[in-house]
N, C-alpha and C positions, 0 to 999 in steps of 0.2 A: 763310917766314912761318909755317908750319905747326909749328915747332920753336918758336916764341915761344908759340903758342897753348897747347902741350902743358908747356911749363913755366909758363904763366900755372896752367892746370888744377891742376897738382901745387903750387902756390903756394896755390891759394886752398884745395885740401884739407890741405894743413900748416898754413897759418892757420887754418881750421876744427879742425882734431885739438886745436892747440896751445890755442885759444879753450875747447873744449869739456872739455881735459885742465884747465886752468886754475880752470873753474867748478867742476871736480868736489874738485880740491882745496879750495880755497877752502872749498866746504859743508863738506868733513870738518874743515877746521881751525875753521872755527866752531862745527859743532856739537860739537866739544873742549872749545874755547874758552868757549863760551858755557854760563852759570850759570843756579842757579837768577833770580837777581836781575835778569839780563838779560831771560828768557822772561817773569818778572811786570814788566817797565817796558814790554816790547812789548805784553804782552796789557794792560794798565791802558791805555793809550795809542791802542789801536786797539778798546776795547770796543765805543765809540759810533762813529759814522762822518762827525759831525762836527769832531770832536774829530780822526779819521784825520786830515781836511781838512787841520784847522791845522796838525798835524804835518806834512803833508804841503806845504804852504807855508811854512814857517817851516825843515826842510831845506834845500827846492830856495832860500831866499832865504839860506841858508847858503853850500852847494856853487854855488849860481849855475847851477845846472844840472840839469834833469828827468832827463836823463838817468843823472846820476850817482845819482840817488834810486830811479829804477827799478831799475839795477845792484843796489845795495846790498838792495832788495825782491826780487829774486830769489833772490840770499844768502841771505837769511833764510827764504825763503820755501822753497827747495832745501833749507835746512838744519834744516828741519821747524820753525822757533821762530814762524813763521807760517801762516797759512793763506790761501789765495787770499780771500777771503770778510773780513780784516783788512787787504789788501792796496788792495783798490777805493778805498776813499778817501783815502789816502795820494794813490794816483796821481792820485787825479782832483786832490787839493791841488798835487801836483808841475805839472802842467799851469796851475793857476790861477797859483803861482807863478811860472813862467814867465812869464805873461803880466804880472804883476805889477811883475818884475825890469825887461822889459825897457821896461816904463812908464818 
């Protein structure tokens, strides 16, 4: 039993490595990726935090999913084009959308 334990453990630290290797690609290939014109549609978009909201509903009623809206706000957020502080009302819209969806 103790042998399942010890490969559950080195499991869950590969899937953590592999998770964490993952994200940090991802930031560098965005912030490659990502232009002037992208960083002015994020910043026009998240000025006011109403506005975050709708955008932030209007996503998650996209993807169907908060979650996949937080993923992508990390992204962006790791990959410097946002700031914690543009990020708050997105999520709180991905949350409301949620609840919206599954109205």
């Amino acid at each position: 039993m103790s042998e399942w334990n010890i490969f559950s453990f080195f499991g869950l630290l590969g899937g953590l490595s592999l998770f964490l290797f993952g994200m940090r690609f991802g930031s560098r290939g965005l912030q490659k990726a990502a232009g002037w014109r992208l960083r002015a549609i994020l910043s026009s978009l998240t000025k006011n935090r109403f506005v975050g909201v709708l955008v932030g509903i209007l996503i998650t009623f996209i993807t169907q999913s908060s979650s996949a809206t937080t993923v992508m706000l990390v992204g962006f957020t790791d990959a410097g084009l946002l700031v914690l502080r543009q990020t708050l009302g997105i999520i709180l819209g991905a949350d409301v959308g949620t609840t919206i969806t599954v109205q």
